[in-house]
C-alpha positions as CSV (number, residue, x, y, z in Angstrom):
1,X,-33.9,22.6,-14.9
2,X,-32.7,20.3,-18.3
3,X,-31.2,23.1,-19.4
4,X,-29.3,23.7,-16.1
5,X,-28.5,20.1,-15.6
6,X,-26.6,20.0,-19.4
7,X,-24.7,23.3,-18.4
8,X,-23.5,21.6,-15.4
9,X,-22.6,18.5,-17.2
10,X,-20.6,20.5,-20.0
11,X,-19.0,22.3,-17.2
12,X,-17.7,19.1,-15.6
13,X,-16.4,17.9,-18.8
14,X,-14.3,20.6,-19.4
15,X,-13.1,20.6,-16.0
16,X,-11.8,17.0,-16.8
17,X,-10.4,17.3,-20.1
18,X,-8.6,20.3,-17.8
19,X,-7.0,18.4,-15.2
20,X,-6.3,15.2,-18.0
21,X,-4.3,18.2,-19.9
22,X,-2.6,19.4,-16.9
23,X,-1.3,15.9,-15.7
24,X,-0.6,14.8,-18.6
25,X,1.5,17.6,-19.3
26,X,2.9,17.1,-15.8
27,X,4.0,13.3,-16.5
28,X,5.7,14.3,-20.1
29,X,7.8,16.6,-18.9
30,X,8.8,14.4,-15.9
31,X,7.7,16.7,-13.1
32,X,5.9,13.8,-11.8
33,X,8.3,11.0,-10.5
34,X,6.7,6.9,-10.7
35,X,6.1,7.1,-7.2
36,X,4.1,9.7,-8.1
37,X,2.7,8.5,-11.2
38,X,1.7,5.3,-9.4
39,X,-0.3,6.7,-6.5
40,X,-2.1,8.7,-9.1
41,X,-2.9,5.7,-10.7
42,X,-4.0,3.5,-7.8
43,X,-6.4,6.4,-6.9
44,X,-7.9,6.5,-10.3
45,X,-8.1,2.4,-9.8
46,X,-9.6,3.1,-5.8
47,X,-12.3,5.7,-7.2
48,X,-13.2,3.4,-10.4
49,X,-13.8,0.6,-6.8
50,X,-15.6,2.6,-4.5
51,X,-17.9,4.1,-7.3
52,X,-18.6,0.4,-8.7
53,X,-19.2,0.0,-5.2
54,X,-21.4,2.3,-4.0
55,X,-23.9,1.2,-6.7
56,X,-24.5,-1.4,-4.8
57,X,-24.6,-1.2,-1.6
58,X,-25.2,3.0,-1.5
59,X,-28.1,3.1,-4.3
60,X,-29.6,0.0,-4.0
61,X,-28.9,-0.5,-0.3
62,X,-27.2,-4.5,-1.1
63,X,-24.8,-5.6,1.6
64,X,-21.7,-6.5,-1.1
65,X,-18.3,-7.5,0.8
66,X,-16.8,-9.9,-2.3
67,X,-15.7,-6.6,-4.5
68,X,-12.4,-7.9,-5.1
69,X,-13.1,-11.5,-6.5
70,X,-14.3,-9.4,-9.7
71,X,-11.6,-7.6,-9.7
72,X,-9.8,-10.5,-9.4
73,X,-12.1,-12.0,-12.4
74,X,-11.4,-8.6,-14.1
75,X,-7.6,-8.7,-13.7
76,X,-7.2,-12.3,-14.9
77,X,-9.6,-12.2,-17.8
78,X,-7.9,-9.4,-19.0
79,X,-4.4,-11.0,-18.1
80,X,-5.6,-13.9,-20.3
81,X,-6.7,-11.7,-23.4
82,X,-3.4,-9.6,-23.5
83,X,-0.5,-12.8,-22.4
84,X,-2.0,-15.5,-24.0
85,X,-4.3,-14.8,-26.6
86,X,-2.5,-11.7,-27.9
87,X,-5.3,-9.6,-28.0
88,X,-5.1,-5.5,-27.4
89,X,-5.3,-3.7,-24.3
90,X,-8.7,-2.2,-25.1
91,X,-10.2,-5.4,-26.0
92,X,-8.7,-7.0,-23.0
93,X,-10.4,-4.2,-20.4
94,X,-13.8,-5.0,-21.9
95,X,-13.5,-8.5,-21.7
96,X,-12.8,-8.3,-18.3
97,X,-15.6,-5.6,-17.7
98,X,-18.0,-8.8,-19.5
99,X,-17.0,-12.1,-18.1
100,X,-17.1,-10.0,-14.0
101,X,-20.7,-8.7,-14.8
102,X,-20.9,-12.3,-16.3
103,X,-19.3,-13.2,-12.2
104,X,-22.0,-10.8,-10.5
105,X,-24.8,-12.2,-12.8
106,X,-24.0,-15.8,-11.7
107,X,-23.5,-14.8,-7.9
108,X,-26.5,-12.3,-8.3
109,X,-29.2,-14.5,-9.3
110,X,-29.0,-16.7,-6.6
111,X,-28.0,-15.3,-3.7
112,X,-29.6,-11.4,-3.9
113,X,-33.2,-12.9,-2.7
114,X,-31.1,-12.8,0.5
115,X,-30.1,-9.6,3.1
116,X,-28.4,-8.4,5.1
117,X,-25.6,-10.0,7.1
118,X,-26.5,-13.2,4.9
119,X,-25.9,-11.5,1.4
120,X,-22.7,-10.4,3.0
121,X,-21.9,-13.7,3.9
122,X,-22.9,-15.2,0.3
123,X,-20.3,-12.5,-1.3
124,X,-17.7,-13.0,1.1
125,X,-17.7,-17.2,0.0
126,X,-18.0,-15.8,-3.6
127,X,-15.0,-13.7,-3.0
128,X,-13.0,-16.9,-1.3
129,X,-14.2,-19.2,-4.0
130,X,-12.8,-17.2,-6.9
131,X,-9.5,-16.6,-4.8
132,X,-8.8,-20.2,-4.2
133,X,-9.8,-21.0,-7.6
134,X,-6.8,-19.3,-9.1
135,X,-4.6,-20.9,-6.7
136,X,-5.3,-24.2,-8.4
137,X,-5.4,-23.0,-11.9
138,X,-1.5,-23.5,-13.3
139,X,-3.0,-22.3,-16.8
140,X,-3.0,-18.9,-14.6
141,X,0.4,-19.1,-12.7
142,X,-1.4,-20.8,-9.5
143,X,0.4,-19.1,-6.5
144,X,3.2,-18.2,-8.3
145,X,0.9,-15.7,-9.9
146,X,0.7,-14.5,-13.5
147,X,3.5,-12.3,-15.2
148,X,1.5,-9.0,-16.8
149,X,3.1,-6.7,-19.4
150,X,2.9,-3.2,-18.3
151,X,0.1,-1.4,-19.8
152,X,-2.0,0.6,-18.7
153,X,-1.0,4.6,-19.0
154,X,-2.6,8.1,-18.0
155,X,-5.3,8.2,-20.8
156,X,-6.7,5.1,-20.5
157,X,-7.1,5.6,-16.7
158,X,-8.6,8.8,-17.2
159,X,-11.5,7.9,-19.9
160,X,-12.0,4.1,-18.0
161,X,-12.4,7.1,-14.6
162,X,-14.6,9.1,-16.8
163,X,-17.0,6.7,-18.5
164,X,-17.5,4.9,-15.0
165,X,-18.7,8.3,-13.4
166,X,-20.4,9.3,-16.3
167,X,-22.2,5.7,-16.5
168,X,-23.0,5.5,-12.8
169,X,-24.3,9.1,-12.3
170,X,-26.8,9.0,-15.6
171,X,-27.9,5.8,-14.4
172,X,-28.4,7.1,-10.9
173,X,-30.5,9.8,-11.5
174,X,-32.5,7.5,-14.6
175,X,-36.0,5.9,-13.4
176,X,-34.0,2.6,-13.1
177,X,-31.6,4.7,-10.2
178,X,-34.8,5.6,-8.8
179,X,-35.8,2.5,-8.8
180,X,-32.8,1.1,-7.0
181,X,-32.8,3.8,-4.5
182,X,-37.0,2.6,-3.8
183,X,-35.4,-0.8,-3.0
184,X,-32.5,0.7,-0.5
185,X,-35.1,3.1,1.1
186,X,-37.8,0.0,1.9
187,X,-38.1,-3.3,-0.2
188,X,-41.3,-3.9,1.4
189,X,-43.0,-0.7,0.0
190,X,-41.0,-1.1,-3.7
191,X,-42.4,-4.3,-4.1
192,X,-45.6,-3.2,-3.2
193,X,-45.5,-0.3,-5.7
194,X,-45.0,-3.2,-8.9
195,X,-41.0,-2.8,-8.8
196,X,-39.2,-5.9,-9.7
197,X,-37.1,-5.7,-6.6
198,X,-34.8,-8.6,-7.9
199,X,-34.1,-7.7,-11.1
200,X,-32.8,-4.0,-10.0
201,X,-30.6,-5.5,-7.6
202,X,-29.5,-7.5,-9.8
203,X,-28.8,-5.1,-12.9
204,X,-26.9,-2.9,-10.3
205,X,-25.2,-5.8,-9.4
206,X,-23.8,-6.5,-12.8
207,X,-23.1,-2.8,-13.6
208,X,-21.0,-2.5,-10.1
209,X,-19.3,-5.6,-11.1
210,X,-19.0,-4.8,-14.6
211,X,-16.7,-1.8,-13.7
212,X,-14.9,-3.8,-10.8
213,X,-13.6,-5.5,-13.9
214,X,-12.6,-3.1,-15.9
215,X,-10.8,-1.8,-12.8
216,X,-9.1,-5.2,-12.4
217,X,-7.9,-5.0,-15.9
218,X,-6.1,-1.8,-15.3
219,X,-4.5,-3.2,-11.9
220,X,-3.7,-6.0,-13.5
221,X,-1.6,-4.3,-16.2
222,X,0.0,-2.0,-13.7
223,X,2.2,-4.4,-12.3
224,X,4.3,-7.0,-13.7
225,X,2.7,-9.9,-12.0
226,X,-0.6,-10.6,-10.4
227,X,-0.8,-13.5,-7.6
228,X,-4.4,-14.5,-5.6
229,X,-3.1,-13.4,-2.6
230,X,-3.6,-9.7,-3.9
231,X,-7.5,-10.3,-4.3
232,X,-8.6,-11.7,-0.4
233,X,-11.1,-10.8,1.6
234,X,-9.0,-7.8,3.2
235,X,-9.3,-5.9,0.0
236,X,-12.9,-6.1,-0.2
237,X,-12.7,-4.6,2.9
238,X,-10.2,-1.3,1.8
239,X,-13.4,-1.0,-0.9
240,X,-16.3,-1.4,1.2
241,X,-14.3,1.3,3.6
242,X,-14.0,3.6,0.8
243,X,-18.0,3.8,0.6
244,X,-19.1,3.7,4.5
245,X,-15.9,6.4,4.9
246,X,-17.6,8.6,2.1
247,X,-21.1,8.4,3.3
248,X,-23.6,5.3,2.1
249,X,-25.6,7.1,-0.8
250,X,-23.1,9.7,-1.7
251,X,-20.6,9.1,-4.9
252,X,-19.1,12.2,-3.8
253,X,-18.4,11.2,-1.1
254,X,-16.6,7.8,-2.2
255,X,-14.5,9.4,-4.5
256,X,-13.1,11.5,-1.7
257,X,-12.6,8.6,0.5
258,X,-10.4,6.7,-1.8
259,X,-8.3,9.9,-2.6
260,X,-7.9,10.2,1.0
261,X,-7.3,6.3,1.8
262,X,-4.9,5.9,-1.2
263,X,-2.8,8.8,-0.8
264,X,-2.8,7.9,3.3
265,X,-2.3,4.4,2.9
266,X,0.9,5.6,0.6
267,X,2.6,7.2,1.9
268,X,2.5,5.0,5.7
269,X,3.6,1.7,3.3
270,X,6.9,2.2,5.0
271,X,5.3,1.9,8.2
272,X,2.6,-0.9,7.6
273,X,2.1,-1.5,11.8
274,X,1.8,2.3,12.1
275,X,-0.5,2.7,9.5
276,X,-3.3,0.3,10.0
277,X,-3.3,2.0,13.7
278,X,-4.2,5.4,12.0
279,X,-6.1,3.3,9.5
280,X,-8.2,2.0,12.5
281,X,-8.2,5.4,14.7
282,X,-9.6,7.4,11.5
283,X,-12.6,4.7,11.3
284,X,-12.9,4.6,14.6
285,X,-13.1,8.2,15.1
286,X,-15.2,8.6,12.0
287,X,-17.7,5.9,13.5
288,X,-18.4,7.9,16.7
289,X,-18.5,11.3,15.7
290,X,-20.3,11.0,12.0
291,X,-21.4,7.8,11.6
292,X,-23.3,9.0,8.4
293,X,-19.7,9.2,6.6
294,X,-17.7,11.9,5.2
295,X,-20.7,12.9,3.1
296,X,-23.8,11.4,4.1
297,X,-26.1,11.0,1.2
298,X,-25.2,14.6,-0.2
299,X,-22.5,15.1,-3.6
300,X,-20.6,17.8,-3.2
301,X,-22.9,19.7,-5.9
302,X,-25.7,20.2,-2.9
303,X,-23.6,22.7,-1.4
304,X,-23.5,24.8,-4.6
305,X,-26.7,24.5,-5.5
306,X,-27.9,25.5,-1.8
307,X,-25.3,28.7,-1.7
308,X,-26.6,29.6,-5.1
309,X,-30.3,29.4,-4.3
310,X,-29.6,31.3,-1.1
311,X,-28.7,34.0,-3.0
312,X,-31.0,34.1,-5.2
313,X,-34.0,33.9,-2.6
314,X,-32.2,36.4,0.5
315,X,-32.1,40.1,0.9
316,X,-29.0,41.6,1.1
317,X,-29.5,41.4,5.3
318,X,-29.4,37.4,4.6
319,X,-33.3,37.3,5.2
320,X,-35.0,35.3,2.9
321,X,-38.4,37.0,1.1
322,X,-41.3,35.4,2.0
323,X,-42.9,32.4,-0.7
């Protein structure tokens, strides 16, 4: 099964240095216009969200809607490192990662002995409070907003896209992931069995943030200039979407939905009242018909693995041999 697991993991690295190569090769030789170039960019930005994301509220069950005041903390951290202190890009992204997980440590503590609609709630201020904090900040631009050099490229997207899967699936399927999932499935019962319930949420609280950082940085130094107003409470919303859309439990499945959402939401900018009506009719829809999401809690890998082993264990009439 180890053996089988590192064959697969080999298999999807390749598969990524593959399509890195490819685009990249796409975007030298100008086959890709900035239109383009930019969508592919907010999606890697979306999936680097959802999957931050779905840490929290799909693995360890937590009822998150302040996602975008770390990336707002993320974007302006990084902002700071790069415009005023002069620092690299690199260093910038990391500090941004550190002082949001710093964000969802200080939010964490406190208010994750709550559930429910009342965590929500207690993000959703959190959210709010770091919003109208930069208003008021002129070090920061206030709500002018903050002039950004343009940074951020292909291959830094693609490994920050890479280590965050990478991070988030090894941790998932660690005894710390199973841990979190014992607290999503029934607190009640985790606590009973001796797991610190608190301190998993809150570890996969700073990791989710952590990354909504990093993905801040990189939005951040996509545009020329950052303003609050790009980090309310409606943004946390596109995110959260992202996860329930995909399925609650399924990474798969998020990183779908933000391909799907991005490239929709796109191309309809044009339109903006025709678009949040086929934004709302696909939820809608979605809602009624599969409320589990586009996934459920499956990855797309369970429908390999399932063909594969039907093979294996089936007679050529499609009958399986008895055990």
């Amino acid at each position: 099964m180890k053996q089988k697991q590192t064959k697969g993991f080999w298999l999807s690295i390749l598969l990524a240095v593959v399509v890195y190569i490819v685009v990249q090769v796409l975007l030298s030789s100008s086959m890709l216009n900035k239109f383009y170039e930019n969508t592919l960019y907010f999606i890697c930005i979306n999936i680097i969200l959802a999957v931050s994301l779905h840490l929290i509220i799909g693995i360890t069950g937590q009822f998150s809607i302040g996602h975008a005041g770390f990336l707002a903390v993320g974007a302006y951290a990084s902002a700071i490192v790069t415009m005023k202190l002069h620092l690299p890009f690199s260093v910038a992204l990391i500090a941004g990662g550190v002082v949001a997980a710093f964000a969802g440590l200080l939010i964490g503590i406190p208010s994750l002995r709550l559930k429910g609609d009342y965590l929500a709630i207690a993000t959703l201020g959190f959210g709010e409070i770091i919003r109208i904090t930069l208003l008021n900040i002129d070090y920061v631009g206030g709500a002018s907003g903050m002039q950004v050099s343009h940074m951020t490229d292909w291959t830094t997207l693609f490994v920050c896209l890479l280590i965050t899967l990478i991070v988030i699936v090894n941790f998932t399927n660690s005894t710390h992931g199973r841990a979190c999932i014992s607290v999503r499935e029934n607190e009640i019962a985790a606590d009973a069995m001796g797991i610190n319930t608190t301190y998993y949420k809150v570890v996969a609280f700073a990791i989710g943030s952590f990354f909504a950082g990093i993905a801040g940085g990189l939005y951040a130094h996509n545009f020329y200039i950052i303003q609050p107003t790009n980090f309310g409470f409606l943004k946390s919303f596109d995110i959260l979407i992202f996860v329930v859309l995909g399925g609650l439990g399924s990474m798969s499945g998020a990183v779908i939905s933000a391909i799907l959402l991005t490239v929709i939401s796109t191309f309809l900018q044009d339109y903006p009242e025709t678009r949040m009506i086929i934004y709302s009719l696909v939820l809608v829809v979605m809602m009624i018909y599969r409320p589990q999401g586009l996934m459920g809690t499956k990855e797309i890998t369970h429908f390999f693995t399932k063909k594969r082993n039907g093979i294996k264990g089936g007679k050529p009439d499609g009958k399986h041999t008895a055990a």
